[in-house]
C-alpha positions as protocol buffer text, in pm:
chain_id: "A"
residue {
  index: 1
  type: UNK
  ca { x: 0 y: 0 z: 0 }
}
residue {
  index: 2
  type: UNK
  ca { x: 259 y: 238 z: 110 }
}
residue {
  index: 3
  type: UNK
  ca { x: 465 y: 170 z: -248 }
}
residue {
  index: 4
  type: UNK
  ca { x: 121 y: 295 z: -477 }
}
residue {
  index: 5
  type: UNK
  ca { x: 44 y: 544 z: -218 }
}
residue {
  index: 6
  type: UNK
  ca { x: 466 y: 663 z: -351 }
}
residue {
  index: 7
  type: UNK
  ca { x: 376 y: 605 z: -681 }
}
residue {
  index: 8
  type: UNK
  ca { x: 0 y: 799 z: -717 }
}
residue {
  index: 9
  type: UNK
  ca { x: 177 y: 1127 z: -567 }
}
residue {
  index: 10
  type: UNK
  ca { x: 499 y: 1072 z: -820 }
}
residue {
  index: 11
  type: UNK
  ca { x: 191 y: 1061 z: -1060 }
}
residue {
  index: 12
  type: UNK
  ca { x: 27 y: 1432 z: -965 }
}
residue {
  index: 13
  type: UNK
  ca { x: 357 y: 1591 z: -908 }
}
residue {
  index: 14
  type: UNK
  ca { x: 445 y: 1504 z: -1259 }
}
residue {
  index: 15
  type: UNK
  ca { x: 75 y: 1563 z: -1414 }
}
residue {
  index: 16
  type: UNK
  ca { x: 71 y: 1963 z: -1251 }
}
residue {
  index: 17
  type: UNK
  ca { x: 366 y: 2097 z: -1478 }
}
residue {
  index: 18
  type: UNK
  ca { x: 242 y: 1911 z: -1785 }
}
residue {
  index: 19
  type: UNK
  ca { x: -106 y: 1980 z: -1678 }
}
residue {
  index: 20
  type: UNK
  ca { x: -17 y: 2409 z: -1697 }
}
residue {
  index: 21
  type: UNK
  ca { x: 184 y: 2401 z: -2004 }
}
residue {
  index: 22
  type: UNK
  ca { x: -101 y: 2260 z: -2157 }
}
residue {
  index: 23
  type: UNK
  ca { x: -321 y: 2528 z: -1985 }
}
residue {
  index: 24
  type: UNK
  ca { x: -55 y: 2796 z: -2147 }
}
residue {
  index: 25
  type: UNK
  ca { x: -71 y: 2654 z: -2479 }
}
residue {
  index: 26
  type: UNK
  ca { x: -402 y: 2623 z: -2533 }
}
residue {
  index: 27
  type: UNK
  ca { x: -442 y: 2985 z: -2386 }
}
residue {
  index: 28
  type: UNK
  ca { x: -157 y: 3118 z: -2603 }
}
residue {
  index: 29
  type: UNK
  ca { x: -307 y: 2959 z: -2939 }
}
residue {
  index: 30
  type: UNK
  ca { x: -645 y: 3114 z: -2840 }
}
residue {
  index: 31
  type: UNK
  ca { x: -485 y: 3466 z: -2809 }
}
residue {
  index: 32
  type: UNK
  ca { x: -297 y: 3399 z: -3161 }
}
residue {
  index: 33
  type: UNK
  ca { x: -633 y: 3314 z: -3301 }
}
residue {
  index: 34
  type: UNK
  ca { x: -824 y: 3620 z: -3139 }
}
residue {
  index: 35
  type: UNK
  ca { x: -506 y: 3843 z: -3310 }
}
residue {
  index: 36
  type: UNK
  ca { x: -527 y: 3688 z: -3653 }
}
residue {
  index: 37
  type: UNK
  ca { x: -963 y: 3721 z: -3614 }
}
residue {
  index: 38
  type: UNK
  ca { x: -910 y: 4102 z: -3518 }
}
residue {
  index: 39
  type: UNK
  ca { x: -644 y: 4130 z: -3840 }
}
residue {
  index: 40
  type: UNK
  ca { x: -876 y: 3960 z: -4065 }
}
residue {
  index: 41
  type: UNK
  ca { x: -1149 y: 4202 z: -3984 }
}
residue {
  index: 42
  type: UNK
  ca { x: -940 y: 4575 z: -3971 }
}
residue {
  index: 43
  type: UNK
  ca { x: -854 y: 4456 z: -4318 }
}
residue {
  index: 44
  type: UNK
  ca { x: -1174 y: 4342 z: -4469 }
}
residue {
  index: 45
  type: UNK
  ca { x: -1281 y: 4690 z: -4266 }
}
residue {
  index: 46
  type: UNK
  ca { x: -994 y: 4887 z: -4505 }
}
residue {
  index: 47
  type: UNK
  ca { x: -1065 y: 4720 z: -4769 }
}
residue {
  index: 48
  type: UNK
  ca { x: -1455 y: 4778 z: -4760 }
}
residue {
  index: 49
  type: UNK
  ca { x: -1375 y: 5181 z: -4747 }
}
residue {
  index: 50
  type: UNK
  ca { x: -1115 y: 5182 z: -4970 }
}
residue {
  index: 51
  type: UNK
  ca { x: -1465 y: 5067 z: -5234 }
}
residue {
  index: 52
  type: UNK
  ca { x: -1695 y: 5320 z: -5107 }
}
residue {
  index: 53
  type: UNK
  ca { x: -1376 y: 5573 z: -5192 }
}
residue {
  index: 54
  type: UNK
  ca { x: -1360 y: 5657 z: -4813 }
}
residue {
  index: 55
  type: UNK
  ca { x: -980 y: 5598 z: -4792 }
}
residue {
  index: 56
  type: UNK
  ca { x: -738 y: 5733 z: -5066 }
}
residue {
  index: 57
  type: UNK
  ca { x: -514 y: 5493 z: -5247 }
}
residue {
  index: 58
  type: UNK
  ca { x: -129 y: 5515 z: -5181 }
}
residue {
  index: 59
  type: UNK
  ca { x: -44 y: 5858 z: -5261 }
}
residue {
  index: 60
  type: UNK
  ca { x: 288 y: 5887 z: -5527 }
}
residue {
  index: 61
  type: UNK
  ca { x: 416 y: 6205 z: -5662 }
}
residue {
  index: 62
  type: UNK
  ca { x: 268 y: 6168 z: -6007 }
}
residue {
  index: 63
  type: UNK
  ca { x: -79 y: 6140 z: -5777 }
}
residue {
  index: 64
  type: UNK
  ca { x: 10 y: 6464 z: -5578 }
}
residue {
  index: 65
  type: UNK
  ca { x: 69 y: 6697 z: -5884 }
}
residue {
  index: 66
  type: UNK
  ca { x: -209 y: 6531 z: -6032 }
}
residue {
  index: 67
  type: UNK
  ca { x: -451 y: 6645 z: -5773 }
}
residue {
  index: 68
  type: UNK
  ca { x: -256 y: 6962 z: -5729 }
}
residue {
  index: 69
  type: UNK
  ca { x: -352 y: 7030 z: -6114 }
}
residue {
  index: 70
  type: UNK
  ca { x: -740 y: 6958 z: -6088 }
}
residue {
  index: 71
  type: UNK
  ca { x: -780 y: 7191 z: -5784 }
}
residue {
  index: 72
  type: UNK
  ca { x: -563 y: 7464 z: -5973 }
}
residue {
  index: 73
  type: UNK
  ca { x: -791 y: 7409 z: -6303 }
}
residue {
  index: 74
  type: UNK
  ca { x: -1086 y: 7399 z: -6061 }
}
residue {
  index: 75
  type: UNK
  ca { x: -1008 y: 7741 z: -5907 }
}
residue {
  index: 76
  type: UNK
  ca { x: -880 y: 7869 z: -6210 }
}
residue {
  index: 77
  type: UNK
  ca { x: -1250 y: 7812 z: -6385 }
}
residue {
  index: 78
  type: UNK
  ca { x: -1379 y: 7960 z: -6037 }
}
residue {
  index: 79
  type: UNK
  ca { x: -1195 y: 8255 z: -6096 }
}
residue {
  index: 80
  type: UNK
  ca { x: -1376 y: 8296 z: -6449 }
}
residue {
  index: 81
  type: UNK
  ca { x: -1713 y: 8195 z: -6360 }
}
residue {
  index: 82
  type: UNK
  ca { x: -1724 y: 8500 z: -6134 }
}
residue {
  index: 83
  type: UNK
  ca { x: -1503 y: 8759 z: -6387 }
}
residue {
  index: 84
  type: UNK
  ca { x: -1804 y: 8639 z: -6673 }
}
residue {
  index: 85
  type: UNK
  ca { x: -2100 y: 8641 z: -6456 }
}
residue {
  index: 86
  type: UNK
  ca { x: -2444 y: 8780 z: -6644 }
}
residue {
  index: 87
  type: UNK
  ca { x: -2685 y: 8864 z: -6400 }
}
residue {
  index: 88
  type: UNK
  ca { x: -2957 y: 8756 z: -6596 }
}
residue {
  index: 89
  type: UNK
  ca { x: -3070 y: 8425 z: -6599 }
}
residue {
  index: 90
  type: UNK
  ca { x: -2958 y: 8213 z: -6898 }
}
residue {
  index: 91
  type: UNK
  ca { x: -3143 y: 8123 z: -7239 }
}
residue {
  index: 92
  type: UNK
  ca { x: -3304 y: 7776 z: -7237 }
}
residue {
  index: 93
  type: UNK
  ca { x: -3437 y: 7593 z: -7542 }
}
residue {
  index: 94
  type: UNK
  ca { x: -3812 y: 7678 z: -7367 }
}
residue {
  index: 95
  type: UNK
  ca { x: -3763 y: 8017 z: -7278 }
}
residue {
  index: 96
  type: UNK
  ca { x: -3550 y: 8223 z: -7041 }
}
residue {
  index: 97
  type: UNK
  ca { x: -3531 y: 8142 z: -6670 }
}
residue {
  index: 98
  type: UNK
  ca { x: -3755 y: 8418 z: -6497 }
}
residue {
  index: 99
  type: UNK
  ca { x: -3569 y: 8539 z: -6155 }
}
residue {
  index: 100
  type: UNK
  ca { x: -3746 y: 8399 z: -5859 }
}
residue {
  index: 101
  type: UNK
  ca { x: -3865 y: 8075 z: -6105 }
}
residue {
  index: 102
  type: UNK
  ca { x: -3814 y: 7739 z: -5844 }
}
residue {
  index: 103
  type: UNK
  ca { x: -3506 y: 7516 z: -6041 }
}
residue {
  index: 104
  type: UNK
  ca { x: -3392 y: 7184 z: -5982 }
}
residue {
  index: 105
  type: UNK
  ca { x: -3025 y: 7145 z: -5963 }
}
residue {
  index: 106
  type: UNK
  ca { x: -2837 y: 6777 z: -5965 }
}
residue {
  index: 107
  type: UNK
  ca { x: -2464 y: 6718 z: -5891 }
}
residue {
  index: 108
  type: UNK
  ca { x: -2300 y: 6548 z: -6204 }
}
residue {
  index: 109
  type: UNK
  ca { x: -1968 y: 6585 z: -6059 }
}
residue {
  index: 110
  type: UNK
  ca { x: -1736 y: 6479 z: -5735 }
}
residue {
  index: 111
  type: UNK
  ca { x: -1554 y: 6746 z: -5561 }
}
residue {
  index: 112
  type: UNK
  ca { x: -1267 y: 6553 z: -5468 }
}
residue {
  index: 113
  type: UNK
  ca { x: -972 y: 6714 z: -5704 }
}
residue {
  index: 114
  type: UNK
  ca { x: -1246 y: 7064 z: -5703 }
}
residue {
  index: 115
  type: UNK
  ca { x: -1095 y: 7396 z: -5515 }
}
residue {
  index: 116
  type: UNK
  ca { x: -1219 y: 7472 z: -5130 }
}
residue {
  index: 117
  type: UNK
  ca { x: -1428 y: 7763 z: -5309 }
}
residue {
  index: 118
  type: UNK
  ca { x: -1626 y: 7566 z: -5526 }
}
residue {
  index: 119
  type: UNK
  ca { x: -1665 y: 7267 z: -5215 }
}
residue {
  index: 120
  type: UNK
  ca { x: -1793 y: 7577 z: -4997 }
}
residue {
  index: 121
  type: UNK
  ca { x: -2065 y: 7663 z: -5252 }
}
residue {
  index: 122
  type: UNK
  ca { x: -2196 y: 7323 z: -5331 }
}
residue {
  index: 123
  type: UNK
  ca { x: -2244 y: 7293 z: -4982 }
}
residue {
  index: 124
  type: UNK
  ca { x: -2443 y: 7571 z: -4946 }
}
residue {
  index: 125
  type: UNK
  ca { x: -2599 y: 7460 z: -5199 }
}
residue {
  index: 126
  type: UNK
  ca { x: -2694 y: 7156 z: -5031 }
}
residue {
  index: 127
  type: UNK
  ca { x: -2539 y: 6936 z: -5312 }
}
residue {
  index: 128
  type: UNK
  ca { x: -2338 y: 6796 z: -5069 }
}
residue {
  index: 129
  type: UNK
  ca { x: -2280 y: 6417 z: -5304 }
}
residue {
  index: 130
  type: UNK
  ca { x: -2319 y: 6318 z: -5657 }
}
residue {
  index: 131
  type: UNK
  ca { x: -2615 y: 6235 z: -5761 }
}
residue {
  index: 132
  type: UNK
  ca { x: -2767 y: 6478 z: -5521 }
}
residue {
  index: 133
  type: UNK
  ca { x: -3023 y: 6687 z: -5619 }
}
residue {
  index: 134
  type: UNK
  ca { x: -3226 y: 6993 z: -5423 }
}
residue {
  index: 135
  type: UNK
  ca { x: -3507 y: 7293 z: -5515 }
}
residue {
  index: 136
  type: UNK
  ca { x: -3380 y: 7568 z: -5536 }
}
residue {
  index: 137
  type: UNK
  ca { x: -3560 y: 7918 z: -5565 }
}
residue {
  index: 138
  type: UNK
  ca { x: -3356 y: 8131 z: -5841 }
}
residue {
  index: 139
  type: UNK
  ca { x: -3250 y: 8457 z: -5659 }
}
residue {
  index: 140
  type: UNK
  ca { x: -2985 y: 8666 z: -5798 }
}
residue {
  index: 141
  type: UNK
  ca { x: -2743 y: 8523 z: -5548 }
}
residue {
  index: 142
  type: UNK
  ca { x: -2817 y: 8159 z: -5602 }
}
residue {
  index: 143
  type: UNK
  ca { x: -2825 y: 8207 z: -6000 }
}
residue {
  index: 144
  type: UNK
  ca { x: -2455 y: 8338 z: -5957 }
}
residue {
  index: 145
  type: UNK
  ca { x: -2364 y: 8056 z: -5701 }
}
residue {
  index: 146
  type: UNK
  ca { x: -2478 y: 7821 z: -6015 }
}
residue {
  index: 147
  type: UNK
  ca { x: -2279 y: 8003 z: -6207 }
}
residue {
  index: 148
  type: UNK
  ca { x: -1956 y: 7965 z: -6021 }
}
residue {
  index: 149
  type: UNK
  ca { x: -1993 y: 7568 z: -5959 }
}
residue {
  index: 150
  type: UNK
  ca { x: -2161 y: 7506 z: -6307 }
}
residue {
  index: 151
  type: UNK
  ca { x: -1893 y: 7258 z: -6394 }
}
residue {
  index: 152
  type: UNK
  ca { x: -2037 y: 7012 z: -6140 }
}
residue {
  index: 153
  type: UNK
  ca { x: -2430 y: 7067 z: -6149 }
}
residue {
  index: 154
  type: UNK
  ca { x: -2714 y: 7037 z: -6368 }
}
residue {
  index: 155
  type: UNK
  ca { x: -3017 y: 7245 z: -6384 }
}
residue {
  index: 156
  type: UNK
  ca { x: -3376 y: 7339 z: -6496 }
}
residue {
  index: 157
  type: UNK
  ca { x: -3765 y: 7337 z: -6445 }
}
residue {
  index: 158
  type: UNK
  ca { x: -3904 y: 7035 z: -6333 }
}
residue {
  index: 159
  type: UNK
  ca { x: -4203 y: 6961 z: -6451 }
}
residue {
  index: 160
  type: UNK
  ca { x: -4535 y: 6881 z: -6219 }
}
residue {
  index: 161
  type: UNK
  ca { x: -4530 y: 6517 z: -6285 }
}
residue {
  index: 162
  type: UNK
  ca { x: -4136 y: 6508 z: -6210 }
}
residue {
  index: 163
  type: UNK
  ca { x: -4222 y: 6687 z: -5842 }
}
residue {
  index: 164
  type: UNK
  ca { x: -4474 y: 6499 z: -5746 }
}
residue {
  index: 165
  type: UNK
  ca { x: -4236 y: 6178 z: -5793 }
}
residue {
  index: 166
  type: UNK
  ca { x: -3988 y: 6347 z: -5605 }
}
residue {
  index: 167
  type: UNK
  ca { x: -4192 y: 6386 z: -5354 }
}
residue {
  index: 168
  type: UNK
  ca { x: -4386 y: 6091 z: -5309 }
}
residue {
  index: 169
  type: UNK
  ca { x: -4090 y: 5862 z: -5378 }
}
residue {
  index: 170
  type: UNK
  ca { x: -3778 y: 6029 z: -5229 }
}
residue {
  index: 171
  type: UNK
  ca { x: -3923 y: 6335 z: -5017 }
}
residue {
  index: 172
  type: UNK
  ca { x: -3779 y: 6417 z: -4709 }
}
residue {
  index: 173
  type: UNK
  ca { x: -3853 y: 6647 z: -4468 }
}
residue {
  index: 174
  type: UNK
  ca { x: -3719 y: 6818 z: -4143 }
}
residue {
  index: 175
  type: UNK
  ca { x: -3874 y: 6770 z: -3831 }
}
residue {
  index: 176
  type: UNK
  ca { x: -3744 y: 6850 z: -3476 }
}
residue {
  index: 177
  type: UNK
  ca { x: -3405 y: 6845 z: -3645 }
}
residue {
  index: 178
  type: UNK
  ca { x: -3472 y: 6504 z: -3734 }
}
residue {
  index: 179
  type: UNK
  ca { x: -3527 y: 6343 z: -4121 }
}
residue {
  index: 180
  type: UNK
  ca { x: -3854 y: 6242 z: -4189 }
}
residue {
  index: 181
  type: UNK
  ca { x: -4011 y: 6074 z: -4534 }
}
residue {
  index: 182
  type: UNK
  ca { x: -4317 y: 6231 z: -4681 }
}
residue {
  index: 183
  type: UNK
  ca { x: -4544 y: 5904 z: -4608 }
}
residue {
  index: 184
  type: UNK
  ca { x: -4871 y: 6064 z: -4502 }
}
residue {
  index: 185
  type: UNK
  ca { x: -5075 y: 6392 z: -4486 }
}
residue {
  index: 186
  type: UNK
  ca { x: -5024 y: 6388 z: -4106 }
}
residue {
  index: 187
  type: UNK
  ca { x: -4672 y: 6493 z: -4079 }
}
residue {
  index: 188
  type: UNK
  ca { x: -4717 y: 6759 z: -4354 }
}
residue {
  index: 189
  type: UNK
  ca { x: -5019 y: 6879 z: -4153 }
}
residue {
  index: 190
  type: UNK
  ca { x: -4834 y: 6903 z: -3828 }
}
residue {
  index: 191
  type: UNK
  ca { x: -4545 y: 7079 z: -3979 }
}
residue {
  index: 192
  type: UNK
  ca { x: -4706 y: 7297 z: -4219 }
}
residue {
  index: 193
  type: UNK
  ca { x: -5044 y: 7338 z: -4136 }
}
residue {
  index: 194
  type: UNK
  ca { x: -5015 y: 7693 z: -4011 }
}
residue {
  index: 195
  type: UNK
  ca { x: -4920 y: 7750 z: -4366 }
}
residue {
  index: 196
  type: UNK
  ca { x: -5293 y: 7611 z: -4531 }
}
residue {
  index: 197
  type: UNK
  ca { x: -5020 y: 7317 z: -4639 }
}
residue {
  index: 198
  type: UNK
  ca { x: -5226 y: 7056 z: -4546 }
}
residue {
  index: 199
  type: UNK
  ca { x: -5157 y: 6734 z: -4767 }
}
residue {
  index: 200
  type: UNK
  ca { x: -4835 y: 6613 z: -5016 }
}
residue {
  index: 201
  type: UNK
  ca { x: -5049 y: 6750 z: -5318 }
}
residue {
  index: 202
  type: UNK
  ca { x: -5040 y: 7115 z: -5177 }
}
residue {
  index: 203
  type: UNK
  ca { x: -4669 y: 7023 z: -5180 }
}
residue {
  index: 204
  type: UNK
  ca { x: -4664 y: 6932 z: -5532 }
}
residue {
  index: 205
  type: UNK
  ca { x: -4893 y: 7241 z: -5605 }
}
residue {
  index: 206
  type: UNK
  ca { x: -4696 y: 7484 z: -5439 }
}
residue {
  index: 207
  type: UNK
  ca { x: -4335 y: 7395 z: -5610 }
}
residue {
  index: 208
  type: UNK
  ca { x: -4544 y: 7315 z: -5974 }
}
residue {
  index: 209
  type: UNK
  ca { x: -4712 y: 7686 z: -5945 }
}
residue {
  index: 210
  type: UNK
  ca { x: -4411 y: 7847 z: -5706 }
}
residue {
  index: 211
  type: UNK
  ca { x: -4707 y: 8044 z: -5499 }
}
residue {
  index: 212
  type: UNK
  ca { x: -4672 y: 8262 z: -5195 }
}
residue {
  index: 213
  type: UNK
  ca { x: -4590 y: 7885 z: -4967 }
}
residue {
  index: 214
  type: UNK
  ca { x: -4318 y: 7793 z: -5217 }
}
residue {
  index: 215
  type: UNK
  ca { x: -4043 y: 7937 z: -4971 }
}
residue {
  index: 216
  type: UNK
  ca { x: -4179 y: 7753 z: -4675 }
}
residue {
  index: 217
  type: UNK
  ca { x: -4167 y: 7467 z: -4812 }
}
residue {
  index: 218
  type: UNK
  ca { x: -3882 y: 7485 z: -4992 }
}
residue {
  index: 219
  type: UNK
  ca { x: -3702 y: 7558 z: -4613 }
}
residue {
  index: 220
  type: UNK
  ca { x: -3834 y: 7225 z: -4514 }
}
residue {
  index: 221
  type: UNK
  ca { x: -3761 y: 6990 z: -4779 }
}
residue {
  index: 222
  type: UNK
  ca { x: -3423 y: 6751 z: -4755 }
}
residue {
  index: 223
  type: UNK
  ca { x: -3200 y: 6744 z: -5034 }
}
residue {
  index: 224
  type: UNK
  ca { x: -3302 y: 6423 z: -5219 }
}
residue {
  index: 225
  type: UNK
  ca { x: -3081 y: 6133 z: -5289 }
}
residue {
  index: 226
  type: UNK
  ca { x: -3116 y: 5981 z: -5635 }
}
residue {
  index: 227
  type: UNK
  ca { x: -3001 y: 5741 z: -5798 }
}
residue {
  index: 228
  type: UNK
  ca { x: -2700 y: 5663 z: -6012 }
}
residue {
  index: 229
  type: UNK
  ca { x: -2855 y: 5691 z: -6446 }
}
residue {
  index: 230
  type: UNK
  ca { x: -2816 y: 5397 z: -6654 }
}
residue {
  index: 231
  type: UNK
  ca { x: -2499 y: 5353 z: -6837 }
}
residue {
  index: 232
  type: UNK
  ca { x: -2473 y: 5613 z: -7082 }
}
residue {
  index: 233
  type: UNK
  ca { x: -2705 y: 5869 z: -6972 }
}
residue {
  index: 234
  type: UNK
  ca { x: -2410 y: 6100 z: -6817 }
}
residue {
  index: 235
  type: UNK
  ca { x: -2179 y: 6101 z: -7090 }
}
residue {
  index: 236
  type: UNK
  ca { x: -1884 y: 6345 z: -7059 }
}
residue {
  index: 237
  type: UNK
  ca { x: -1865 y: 6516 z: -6729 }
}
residue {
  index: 238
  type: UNK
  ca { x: -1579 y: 6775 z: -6924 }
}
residue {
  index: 239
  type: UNK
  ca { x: -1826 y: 6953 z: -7110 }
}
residue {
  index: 240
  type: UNK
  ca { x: -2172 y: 7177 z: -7058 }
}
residue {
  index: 241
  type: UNK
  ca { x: -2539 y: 7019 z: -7179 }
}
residue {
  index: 242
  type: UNK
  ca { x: -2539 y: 7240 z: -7490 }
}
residue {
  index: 243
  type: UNK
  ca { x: -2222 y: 7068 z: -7603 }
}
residue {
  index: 244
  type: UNK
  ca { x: -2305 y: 6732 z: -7569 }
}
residue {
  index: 245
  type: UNK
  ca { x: -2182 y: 6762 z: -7230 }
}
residue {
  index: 246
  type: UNK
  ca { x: -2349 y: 6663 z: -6847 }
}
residue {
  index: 247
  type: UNK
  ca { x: -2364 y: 6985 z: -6667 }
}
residue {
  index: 248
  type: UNK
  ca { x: -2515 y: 7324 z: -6716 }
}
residue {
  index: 249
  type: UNK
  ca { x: -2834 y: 7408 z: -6769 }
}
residue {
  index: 250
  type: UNK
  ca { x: -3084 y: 7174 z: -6923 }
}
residue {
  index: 251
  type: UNK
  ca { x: -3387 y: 7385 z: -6925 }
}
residue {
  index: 252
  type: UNK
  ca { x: -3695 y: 7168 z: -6938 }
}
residue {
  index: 253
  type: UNK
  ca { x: -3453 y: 6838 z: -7072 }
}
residue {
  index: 254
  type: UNK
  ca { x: -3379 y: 6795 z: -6652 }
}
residue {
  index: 255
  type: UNK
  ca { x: -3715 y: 6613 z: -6676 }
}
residue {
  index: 256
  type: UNK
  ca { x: -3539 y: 6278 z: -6866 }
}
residue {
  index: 257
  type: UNK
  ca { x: -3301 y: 6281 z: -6633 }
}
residue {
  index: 258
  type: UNK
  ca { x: -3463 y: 6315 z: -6316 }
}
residue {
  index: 259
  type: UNK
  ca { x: -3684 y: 6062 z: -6456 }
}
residue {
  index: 260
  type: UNK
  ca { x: -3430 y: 5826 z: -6506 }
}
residue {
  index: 261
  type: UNK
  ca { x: -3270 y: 5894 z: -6161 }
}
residue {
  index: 262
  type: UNK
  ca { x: -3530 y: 5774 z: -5932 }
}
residue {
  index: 263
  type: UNK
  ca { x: -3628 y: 5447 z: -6117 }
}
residue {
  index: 264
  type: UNK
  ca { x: -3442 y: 5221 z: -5859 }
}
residue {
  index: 265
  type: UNK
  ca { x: -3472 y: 5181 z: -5473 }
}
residue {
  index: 266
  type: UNK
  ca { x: -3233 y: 5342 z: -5252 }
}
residue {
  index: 267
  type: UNK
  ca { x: -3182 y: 5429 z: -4915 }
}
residue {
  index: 268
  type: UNK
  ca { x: -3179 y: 5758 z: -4809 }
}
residue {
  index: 269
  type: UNK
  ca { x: -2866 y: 5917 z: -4702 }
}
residue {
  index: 270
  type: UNK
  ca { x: -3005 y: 6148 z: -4329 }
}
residue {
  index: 271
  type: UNK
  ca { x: -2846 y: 6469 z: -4411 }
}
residue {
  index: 272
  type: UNK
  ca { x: -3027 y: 6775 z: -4363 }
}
């Protein structure tokens, strides 16, 4: 008895150390597995904003005096827009643009090579993305911000079938400085009521006939986020409508494209 009473406690004084390395090794390949988990993600992370264009590739010299050329030749036709500026509102293939007439401008164009000027005015604008487009009352001072970023917007009178898909299909509104979708008469009630607004249609109405509620409303509406055109549609981003090109003003022709622009489901990007 007293020789496997020796032996048993030989036994656990030998089993302990080989019992805790295996402890340590198990705990040490779990940490190396955590480590390569955590690597795997931060570079599927990268990698997913390096597609959405949130990260900029691996910037060379030839890259740098690249960009350093667009944003010169992006202030440089700043500079112009605002030596050439006409006051009165341009010819259209429908007319002339009356002052005060409501407009619907679209970004064509990124900013990301364009001059802090021209990023300052787009964001007043609201057109704060491509393929962003926002109402816009035509004031002296907002025909000549046009002007100035003309390279990167497009522009004209929507007609009253366009705004009423706008609005029933991307229309957003401010509430309580929060984003809200145009889905009933109740929420345009409560916010614009006071107004005689009362329903989407008096919406519609107001920005189709640009009456005495048309700035009200106009204060409340989101920009709207549309969607990329078919293939083809935008063809050369270097060179205005009138040339063949994608910006400037389209007079009444903004009504294909808008058309074509909120065809496909999206989700709405909350900015106000």
């Amino acid at each position: 008895h007293g020789d496997i009473k020796r032996l048993m406690d030989n036994q656990s004084i030998v089993e302990e150390p080989v019992l805790q390395k295996a402890k340590k090794r198990q705990y040490l390949a779990k940490k190396a597995d955590d480590a390569k988990q955590k690597s795997r993600l931060a570079i599927k992370k990268e990698k997913k904003k390096t597609r959405r264009g949130l990260v900029k590739d691996y910037m060379t010299p030839e890259r740098l005096i690249k960009d350093y050329r667009e944003k010169q030749k992006s202030y440089t036709i700043y500079k112009r827009s605002k030596i050439k500026y006409d006051p009165q509102p341009a010819q259209t293939a429908s007319g002339e643009l009356s002052e005060g007439s409501i407009v619907f401008a679209v970004r064509v164009k990124h900013g990301l090579q364009s001059s802090t000027q021209v990023n300052k005015i787009l964001n007043k604008l609201r057109l704060y993305q491509r393929y962003m487009g926002v109402f816009l009352k035509l004031t002296p001072d907002v025909h000549k911000m046009l002007k100035e970023v003309e390279p990167y917007v497009t522009f004209g009178v929507a007609s009253r079938d366009i705004i009423s898909s706008l609005i029933y299909k991307r229309g957003h509104i401010k509430k309580e400085k929060e984003v809200v979708a145009i889905g009933s008469n109740q929420i345009v009630e409560e916010l614009l009521g006071s107004e005689g607004i009362i329903c989407i249609e008096d919406i519609v109405h107001s920005l189709a006939t640009n009456d005495k509620f048309a700035d009200k409303v106009l204060r409340v509406l989101c920009p709207f986020k549309l969607s990329k055109p078919k293939e083809g549609t935008l063809k050369n981003n270097r060179k205005p409508f009138k040339k063949e090109g994608d910006w400037g003003n389209r007079g009444s022709t903004i009504n294909e494209l808008i058309a074509k622009m909120i065809q496909t489901k999206h989700h709405y990007l909350l900015l106000s």
